[in-house]
C-alpha positions as CSV (number, residue, x, y, z in Angstrom):
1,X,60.9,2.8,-80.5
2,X,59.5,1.0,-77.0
3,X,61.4,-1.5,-74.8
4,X,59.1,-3.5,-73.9
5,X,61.9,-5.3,-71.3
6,X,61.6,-1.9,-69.2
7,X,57.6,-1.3,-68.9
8,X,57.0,-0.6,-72.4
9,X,58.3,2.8,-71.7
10,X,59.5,4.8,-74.7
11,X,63.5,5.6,-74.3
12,X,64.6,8.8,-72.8
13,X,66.6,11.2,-75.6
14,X,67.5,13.7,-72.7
15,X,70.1,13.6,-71.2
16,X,70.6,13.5,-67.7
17,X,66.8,15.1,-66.8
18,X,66.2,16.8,-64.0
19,X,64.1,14.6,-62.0
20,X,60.5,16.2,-60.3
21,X,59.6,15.8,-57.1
22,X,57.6,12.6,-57.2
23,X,60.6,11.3,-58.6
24,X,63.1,12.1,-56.4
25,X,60.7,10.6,-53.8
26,X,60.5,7.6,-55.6
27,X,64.0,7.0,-55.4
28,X,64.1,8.0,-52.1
29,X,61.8,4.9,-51.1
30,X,63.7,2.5,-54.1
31,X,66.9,3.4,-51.7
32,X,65.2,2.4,-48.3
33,X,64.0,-0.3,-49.9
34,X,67.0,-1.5,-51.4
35,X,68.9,-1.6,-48.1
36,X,66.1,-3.5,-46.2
37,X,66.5,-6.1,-49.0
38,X,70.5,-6.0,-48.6
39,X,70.0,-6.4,-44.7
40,X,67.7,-9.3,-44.9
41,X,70.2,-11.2,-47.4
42,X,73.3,-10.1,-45.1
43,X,71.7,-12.0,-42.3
44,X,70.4,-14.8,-43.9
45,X,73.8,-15.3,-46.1
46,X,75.7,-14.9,-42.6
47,X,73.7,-17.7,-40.7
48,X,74.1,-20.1,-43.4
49,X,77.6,-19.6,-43.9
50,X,77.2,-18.9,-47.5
51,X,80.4,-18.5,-49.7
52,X,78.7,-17.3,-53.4
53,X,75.4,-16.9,-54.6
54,X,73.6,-17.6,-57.5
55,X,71.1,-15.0,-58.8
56,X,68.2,-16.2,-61.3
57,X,66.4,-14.5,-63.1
58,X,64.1,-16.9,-65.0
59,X,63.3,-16.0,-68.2
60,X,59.9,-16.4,-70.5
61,X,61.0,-19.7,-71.4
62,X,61.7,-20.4,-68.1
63,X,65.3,-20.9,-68.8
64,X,67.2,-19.6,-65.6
65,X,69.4,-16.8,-66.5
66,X,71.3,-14.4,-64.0
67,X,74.9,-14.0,-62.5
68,X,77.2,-15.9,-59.8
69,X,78.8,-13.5,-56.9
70,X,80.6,-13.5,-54.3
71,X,78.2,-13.5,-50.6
72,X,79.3,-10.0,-49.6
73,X,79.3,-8.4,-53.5
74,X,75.8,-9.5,-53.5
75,X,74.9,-7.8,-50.3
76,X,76.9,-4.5,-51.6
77,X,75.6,-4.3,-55.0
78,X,72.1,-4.8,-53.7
79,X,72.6,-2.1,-50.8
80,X,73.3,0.5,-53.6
81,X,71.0,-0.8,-56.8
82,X,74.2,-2.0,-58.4
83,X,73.1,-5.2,-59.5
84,X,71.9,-4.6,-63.3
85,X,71.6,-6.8,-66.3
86,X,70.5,-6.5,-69.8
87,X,66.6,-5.9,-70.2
88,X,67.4,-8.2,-73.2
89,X,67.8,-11.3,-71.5
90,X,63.6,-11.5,-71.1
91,X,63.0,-12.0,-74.8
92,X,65.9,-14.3,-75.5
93,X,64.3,-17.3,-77.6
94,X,64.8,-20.6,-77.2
95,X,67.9,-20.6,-80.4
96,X,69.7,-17.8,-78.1
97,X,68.2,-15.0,-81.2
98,X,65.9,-12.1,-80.4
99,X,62.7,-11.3,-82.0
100,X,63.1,-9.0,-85.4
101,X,60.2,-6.9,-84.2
102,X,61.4,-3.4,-84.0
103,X,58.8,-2.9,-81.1
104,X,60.4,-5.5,-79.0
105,X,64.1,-6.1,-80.5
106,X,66.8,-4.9,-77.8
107,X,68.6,-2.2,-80.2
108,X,69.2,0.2,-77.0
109,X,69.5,-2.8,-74.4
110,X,69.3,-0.8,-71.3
111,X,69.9,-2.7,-67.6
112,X,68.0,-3.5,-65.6
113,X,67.8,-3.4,-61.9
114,X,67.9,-6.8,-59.9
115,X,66.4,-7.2,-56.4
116,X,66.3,-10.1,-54.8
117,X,63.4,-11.6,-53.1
118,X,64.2,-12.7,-49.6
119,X,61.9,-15.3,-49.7
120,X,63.6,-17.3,-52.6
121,X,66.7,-17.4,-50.5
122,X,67.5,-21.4,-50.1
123,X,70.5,-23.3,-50.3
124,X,72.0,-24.5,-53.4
125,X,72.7,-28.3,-52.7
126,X,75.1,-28.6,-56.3
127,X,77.8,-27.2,-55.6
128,X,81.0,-27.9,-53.0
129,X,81.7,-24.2,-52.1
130,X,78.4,-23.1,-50.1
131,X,76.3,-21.0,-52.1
132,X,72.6,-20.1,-52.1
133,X,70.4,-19.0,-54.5
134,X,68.3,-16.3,-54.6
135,X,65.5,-15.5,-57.8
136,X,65.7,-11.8,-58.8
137,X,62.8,-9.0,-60.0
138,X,64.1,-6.9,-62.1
139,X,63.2,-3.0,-62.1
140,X,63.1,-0.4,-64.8
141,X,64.1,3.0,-65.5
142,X,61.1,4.4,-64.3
143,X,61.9,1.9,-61.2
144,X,58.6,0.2,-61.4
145,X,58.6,-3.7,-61.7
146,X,58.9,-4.9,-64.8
147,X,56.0,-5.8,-66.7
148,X,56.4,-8.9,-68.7
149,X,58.7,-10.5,-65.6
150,X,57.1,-14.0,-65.9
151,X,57.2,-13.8,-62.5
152,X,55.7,-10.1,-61.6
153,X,52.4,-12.1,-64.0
154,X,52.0,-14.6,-62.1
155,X,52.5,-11.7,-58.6
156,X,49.5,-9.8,-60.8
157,X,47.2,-12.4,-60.9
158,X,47.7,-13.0,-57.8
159,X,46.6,-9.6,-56.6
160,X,43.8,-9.8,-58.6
161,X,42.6,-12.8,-56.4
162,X,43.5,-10.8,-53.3
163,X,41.3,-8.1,-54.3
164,X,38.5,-10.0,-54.0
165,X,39.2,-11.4,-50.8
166,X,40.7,-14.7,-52.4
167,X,44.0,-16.9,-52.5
168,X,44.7,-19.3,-54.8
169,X,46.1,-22.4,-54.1
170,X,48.2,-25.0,-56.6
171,X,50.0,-28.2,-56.4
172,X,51.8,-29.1,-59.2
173,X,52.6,-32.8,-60.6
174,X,55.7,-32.4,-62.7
175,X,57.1,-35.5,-65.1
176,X,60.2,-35.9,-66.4
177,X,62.4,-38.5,-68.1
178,X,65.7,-39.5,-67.7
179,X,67.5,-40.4,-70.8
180,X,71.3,-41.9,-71.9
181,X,73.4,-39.2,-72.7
182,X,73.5,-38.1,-76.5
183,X,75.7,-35.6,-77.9
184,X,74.1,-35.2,-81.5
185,X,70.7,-34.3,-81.8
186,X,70.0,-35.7,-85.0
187,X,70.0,-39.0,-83.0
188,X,67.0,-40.5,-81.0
189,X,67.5,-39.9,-77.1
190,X,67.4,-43.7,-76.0
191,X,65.6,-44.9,-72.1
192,X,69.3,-44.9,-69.5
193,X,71.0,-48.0,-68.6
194,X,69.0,-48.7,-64.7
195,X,70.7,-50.6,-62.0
196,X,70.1,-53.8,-63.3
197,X,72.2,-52.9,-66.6
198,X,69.1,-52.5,-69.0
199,X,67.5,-50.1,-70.5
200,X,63.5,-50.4,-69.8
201,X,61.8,-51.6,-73.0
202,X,58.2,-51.4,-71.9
203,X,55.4,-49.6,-70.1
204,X,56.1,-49.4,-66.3
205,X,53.6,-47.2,-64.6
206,X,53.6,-46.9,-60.8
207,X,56.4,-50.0,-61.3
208,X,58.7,-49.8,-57.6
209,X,60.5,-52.2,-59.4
210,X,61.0,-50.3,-62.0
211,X,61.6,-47.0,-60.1
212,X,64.3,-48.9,-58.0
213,X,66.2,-49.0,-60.9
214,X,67.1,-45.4,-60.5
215,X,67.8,-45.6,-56.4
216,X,70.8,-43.6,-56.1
217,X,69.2,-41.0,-58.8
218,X,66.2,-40.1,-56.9
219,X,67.8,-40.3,-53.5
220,X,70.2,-37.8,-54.4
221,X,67.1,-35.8,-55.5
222,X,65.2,-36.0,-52.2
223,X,68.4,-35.4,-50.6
224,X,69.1,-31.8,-52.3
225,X,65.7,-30.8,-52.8
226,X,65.6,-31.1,-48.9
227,X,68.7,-29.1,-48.3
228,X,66.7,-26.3,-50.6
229,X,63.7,-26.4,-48.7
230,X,61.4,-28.0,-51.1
231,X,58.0,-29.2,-50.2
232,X,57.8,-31.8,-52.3
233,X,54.9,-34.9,-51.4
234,X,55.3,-38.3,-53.5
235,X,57.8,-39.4,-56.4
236,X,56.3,-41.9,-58.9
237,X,57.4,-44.1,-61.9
238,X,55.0,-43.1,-64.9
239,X,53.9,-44.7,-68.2
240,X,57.1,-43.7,-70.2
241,X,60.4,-45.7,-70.2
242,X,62.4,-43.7,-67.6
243,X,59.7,-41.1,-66.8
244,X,59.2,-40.0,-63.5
245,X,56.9,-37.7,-61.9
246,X,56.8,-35.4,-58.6
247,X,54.4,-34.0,-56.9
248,X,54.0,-30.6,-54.8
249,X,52.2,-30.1,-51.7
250,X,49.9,-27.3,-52.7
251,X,50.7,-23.8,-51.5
252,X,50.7,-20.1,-52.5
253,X,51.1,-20.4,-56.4
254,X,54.3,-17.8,-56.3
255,X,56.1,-20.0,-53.8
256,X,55.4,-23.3,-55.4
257,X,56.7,-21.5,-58.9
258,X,60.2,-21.0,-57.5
259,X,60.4,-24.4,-56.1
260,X,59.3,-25.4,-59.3
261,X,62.1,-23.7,-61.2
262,X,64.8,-24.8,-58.7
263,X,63.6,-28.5,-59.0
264,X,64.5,-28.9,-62.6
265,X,67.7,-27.5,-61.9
266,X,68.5,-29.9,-59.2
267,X,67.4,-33.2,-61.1
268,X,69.3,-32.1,-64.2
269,X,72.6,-31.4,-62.2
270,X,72.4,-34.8,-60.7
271,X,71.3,-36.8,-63.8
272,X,74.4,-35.4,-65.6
273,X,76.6,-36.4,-62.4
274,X,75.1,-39.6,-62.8
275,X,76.1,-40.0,-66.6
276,X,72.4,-39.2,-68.0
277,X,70.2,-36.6,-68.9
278,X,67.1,-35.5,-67.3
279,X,64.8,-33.6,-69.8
280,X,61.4,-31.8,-69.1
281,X,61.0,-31.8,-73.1
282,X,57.1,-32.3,-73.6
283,X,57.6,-35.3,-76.2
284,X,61.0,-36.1,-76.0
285,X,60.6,-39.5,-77.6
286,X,58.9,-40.5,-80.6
287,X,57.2,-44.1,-79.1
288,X,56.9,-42.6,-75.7
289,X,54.1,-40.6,-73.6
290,X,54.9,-37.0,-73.2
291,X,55.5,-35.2,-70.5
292,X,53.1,-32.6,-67.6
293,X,53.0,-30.5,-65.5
294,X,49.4,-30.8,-63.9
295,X,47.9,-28.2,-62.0
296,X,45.7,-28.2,-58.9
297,X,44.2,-25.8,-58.1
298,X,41.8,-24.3,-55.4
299,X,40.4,-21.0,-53.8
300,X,40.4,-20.2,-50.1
301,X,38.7,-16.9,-48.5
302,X,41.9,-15.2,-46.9
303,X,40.2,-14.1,-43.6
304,X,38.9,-17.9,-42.9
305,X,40.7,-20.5,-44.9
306,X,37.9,-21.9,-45.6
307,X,37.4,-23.4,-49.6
308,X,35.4,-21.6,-51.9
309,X,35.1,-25.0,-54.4
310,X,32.5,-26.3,-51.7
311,X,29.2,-25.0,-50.4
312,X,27.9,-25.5,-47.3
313,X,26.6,-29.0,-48.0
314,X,30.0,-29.9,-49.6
315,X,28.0,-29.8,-52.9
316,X,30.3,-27.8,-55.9
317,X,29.9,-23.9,-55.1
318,X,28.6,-21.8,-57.8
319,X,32.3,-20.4,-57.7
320,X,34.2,-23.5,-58.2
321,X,31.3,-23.8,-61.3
322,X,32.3,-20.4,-62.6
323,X,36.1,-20.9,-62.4
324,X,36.0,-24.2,-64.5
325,X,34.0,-22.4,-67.3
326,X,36.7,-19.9,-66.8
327,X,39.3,-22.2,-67.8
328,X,36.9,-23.6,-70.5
329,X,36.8,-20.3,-72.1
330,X,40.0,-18.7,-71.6
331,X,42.3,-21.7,-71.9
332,X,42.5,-22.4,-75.8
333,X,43.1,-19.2,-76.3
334,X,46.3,-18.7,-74.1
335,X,47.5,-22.2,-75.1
336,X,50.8,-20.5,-75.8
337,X,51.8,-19.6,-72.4
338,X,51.2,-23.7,-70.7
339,X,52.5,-24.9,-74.5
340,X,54.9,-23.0,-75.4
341,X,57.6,-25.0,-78.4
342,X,56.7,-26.4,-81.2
343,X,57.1,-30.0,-79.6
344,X,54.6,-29.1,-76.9
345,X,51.9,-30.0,-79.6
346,X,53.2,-33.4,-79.9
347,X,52.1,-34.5,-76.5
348,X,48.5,-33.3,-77.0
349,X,46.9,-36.3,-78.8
350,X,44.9,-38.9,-77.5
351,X,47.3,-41.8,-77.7
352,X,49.2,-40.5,-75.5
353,X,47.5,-40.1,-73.0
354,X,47.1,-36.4,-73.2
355,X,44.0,-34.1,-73.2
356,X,43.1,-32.5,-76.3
357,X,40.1,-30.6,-75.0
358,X,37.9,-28.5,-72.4
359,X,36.1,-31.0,-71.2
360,X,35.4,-32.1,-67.5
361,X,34.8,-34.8,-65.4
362,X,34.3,-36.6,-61.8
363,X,38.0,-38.8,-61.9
364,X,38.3,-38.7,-65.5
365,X,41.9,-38.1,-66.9
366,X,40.7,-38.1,-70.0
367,X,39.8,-34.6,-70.1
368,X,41.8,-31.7,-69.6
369,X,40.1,-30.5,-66.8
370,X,39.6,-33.2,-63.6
371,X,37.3,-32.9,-60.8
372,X,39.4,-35.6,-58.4
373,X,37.0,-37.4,-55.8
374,X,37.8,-35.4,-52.2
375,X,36.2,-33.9,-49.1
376,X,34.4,-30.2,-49.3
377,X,38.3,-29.0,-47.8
378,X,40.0,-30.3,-50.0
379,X,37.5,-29.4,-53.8
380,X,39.6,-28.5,-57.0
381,X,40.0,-28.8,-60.3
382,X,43.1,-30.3,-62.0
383,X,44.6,-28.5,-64.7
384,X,45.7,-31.6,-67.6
385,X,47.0,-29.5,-69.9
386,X,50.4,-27.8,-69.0
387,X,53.6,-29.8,-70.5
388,X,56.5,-30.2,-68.0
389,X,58.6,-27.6,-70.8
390,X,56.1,-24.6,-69.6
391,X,57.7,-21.7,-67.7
392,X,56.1,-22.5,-64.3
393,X,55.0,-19.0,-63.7
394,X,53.7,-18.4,-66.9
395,X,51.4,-21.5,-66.9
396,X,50.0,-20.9,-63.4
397,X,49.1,-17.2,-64.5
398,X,47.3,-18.7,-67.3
399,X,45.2,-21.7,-65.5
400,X,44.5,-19.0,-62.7
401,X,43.3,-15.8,-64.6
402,X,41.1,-17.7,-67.1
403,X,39.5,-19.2,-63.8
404,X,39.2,-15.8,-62.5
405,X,37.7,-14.3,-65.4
406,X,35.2,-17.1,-65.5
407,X,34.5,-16.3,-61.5
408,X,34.1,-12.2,-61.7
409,X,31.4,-13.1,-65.0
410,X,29.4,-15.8,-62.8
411,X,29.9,-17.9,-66.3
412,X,28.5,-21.6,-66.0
413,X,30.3,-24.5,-67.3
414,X,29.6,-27.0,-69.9
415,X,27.8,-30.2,-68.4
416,X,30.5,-32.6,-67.0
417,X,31.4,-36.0,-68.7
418,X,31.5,-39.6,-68.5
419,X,33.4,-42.0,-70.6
420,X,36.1,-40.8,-72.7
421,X,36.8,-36.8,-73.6
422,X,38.7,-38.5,-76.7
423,X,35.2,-38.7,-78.3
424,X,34.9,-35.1,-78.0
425,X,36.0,-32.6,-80.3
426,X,39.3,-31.2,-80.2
427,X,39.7,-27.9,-78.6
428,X,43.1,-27.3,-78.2
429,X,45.6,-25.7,-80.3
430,X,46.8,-28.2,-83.1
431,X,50.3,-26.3,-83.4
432,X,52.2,-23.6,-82.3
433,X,51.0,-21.3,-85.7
434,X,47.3,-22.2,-84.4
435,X,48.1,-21.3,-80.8
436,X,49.9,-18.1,-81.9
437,X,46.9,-17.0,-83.5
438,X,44.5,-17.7,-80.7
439,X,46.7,-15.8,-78.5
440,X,46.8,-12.7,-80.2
441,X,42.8,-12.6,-80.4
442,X,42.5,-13.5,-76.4
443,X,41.3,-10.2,-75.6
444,X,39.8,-10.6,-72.0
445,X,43.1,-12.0,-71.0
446,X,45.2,-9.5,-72.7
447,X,43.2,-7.0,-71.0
448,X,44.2,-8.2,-67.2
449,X,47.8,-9.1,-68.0
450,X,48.6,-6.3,-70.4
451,X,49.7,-5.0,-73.9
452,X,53.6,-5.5,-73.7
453,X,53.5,-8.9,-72.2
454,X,51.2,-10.2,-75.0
455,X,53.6,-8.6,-77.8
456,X,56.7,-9.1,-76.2
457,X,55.6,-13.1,-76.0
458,X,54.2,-13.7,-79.4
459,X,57.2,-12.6,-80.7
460,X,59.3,-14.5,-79.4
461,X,57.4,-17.8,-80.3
462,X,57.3,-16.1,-84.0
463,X,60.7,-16.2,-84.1
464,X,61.4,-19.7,-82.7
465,X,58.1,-20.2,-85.3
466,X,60.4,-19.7,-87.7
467,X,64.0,-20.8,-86.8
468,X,62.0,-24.1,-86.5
469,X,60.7,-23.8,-90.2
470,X,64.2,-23.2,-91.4
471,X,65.0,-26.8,-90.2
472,X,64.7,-29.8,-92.7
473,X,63.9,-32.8,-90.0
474,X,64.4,-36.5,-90.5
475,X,61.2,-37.2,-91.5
476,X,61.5,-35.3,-94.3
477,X,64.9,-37.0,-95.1
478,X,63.4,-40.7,-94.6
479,X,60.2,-40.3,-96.3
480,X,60.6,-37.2,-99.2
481,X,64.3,-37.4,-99.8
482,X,64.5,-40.5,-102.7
483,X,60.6,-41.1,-103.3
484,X,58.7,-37.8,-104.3
C-alpha cells in the first residue's frame, strides 16, 4: 500500500530502523534548516508585533487548510520539526470524503512535517488580535518535499524554467461575484442589495456606477489586501450582476499564487462582515456569465531581463511561437487541473462569454488563448481558460508546463484568427467525465510533474465524480418529476 500524501513512498513495517549514514546526514541538514526557518519567523513575528499565526496549507482544491498558534509555539514547534499534520488533508475532496482508491486512501495517515516559507509571511488584516499568516510545505518521512504539494508543482515547473536559463512571469485577472446571503442551497443565490437598496437586474460591465454600489465592500478590500502586502493593479465591475474582477501586477508565478490564495480569503471575510457572500464558484448563477481567472503570461532570460516573446525587431520570437502551440497541445488534456468541479464546465460555452477552444488571436477574447496588442517588453499570451474556482497553483503549473513543453520541442502553432473562435470547433473538455479521461492519457505532462500527483488527483475528482452523480438536481425535479 503507497501513501501517495508522503512521496509515494511505500510505509515502513520496521520499527524504529536504524538510520545509514546518508540519513543521519540528512537530518542533520533538516535540523539546521529548521532553525534558520524558526529564526527568520522569530524576527519577523517580533517586529510586527504579532500575537497568533495562521498556518495554511492549501490543499488540491485550493481550500486553505492548516492550524492557528500562538507567535512563540510557532517559532518553537518549527525550531524542533514539531509542527505535523495529517498527510490526509491533501486528498480531502470537495464533500469533506477521501478517495476509495486503496493506492491513495489515508488508511495509515501518517503526519506530515510543516515548514513555513518565510516569504509568505504577511499580516492577516481579519482579525482584532494581531496575527500573520504564513503558507506551509509539508515534508515526508523520507523528509523530502512532498510531491503532489500543489504548491511544490507549481516550485517544479518552475525549476524546470530555470534550467534553461528562463523565468516565467504571470499576472492573474481573478473575477468574483458577490451574492445575498443564502442558507439553503437548493435555492438560487440572488445579485446583493447595493447602496442604492437594489439588487442589479442587468448587464453592467466596466459600470463605476454600478461598482459604486459596493464602496465600502471594495474599500475594505484594498484596505486589507494592502496591510497583506498584495500587489494588486485595477478593480473592475464585469458583465455579471455583482461580479467583480481584480487584477495582479505580474510577477514570479509562486509569489502571485500565494497572494492569490490570500485574496479570496480576504474578500470572503469581508463580504460575510458585510452581510453577503463572495463566491469564486465558476457558474454560480444560472442567467449569469461565469467566472476566470485569466492568466498572463511571459518569459524573461534571468541574466538580462530581457523578454523572450519578442525578437529583436519586436516581431513574435520563435519561442513565444513554440510556447503557444504548447498550450495548444497540452492544455485539453490537463483541463482538470484549471477546471477542476463539475460546475467549471458550465462556464465554458460560448454564450457566456467563455472560450471553448485552442484557438489564438491578436485582441480577440473570443479564443482561449489572446495575444493582447503591447510593446516587444511587454509580449504575452493570455491564458482564457482557468475559472476563478481553480487552485491557483495548480492552474499556473498547467498553463506554464504545457508552454514549456511546446518550447523544449520547437513545436509551431496553429495559424492565428480573426473573427469569432465560436465558429471553431470545440476543444475543450465538455465535462468533468471527459476531462478526467483526457487527463489520465496526458502523458508528456504526466511525465514532467509525476506519477503520484497524476493519481492522487484523478481520484479525487472521481470521487467528487461521483458524490455529484448521487445527487438528484432541480432540473430533474422540474422537468422529469410529473411528465416522463
Amino acid at each position: 500500500m503507497r501513501s501517495f500524501a508522503l512521496q509515494g513512498n511505500r510505509c515502513n513495517t520496521k520499527a524504529n530502523p536504524v538510520p545509514t549514514a546518508a540519513e543521519r546526514q540528512l537530518i542533520a541538514d533538516r535540523k539546521l534548516y529548521y532553525a534558520k526557518v524558526a529564526a527568520e519567523l522569530e524576527d519577523w513575528l517580533t517586529r510586527h508585533g504579532i500575537v497568533e499565526v495562521e498556518c495554511m496549507v492549501p490543499d488540491m482544491n485550493g481550500i486553505v487548510r492548516g492550524k492557528v498558534l500562538p507567535a512563540a509555539k510557532m517559532v518553537k514547534s518549527v525550531q524542533g520539526g514539531a509542527l505535523k499534520i495529517a498527510s490526509s488533508i491533501l486528498i480531502v475532496t470537495v464533500t469533506g470524503d477521501y478517495p476509495e482508491d486503496p493506492a491513495v486512501a489515508p488508511f495509515q495517515d501518517p503526519d506530515m512535517t510543516l515548514v513555513p516559507d518565510p516569504t509568505s509571511l504577511r499580516i492577516a488584516p481579519y482579525f482584532k488580535v494581531p496575527t500573520a499568516v504564513v503558507i506551509a510545505d509539508p515534508y515526508g518521512r523520507d523528509h523530502q518535499p512532498v510531491e503532489i504539494y500543489p504548491r511544490n508543482l507549481l516550485k517544479k515547473v518552475i525549476g524546470l524554467y530555470a534550467a534553461r536559463g528562463w523565468k516565467a512571469l504571470v499576472a492573474p485577472e481573478v473575477e468574483f461575484f458577490l451574492t445575498s446571503i443564502n442558507t439553503d442551497p437548493d435555492i438560487p443565490l440572488k445579485p446583493p442589495i447595493g447602496r442604492n437598496g437594489r439588487a442589479e437586474t442587468a448587464s453592467e460591465p466596466y459600470g463605476l456606477d454600478a461598482i459604486n454600489e459596493f464602496e465600502e465592500i471594495i474599500d475594505k478590500i484594498y484596505e486589507h489586501s494592502e496591510k497583506a502586502g498584495l500587489d494588486l493593479d485595477t478593480m473592475i465591475h464585469e458583465a455579471g450582476a455583482a461580479q467583480l474582477e481584480i487584477n495582479f501586477n505580474h510577477g514570479d508565478p509562486l509569489l502571485l499564487a500565494d497572494q492569490v490564495v490570500l485574496f479570496k480569503r480576504i474578500v470572503r471575510q469581508v463580504a460575510l462582515e458585510n452581510g453577503m457572500y463572495a463566491t469564486f464558484m465558476a457558474k454560480p448563477m444560472d442567467d449569469q456569465p461565469g467566472s476566470a481567472m485569466h492568466l498572463h503570461q511571459s518569459v524573461v532570460d534571468i541574466e538580462t531581463g530581457l523578454n523572450l516573446f519578442a525578437d529583436a525587431d519586436g516581431h513574435d520570437s520563435p519561442l513565444f511561437r513554440s510556447h503557444v502551440a504548447g498550450l495548444q497541445q497540452h492544455l485539453p488534456q490537463i483541463a482538470l487541473m484549471f477546471a477542476p468541479n463539475v460546475n467549471s464546465f458550465r462556464r465554458m460555452r460560448p454564450s457566456h462569454d467563455a472560450p471553448i477552444n485552442v484557438q489564438w488571436g491578436l485582441d480577440n477574447r473570443s479564443c482561449g488563448l489572446r495575444v493582447p496588442i503591447s510593446d516587444p517588453e511587454n509580449r504575452r499570451i493570455e491564458n482564457r481558460l482557468p475559472g476563478a474556482d481553480a487552485n491557483p497553483y495548480l492552474s499556473m503549473a498547467a498553463s506554464l508546463v504545457a508552454g514549456y513543453i511546446g518550447m523544449i520541442e520547437e513545436s509551431e502553432p496553429r495559424a492565428q484568427i480573426d473573427g469569432s473562435a465560436y465558429r471553431m470547433a470545440r476543444t475543450l473538455p465538455r465535462t468533468l467525465n471527459e476531462a478526467l479521461d483526457k487527463f489520465t492519457h496526458a502523458r508528456a505532462v504526466r511525465n514532467l510533474l509525476g506519477e503520484p500527483f497524476f493519481d492522487a488527483f484523478a481520484a479525487i475528482k472521481f470521487a467528487e465524480l461521483e458524490a455529484y452523480q448521487d445527487v438528484v438536481t432541480a432540473w430533474e425535479r422540474e422537468h422529469l418529476l410529473l411528465k416522463v
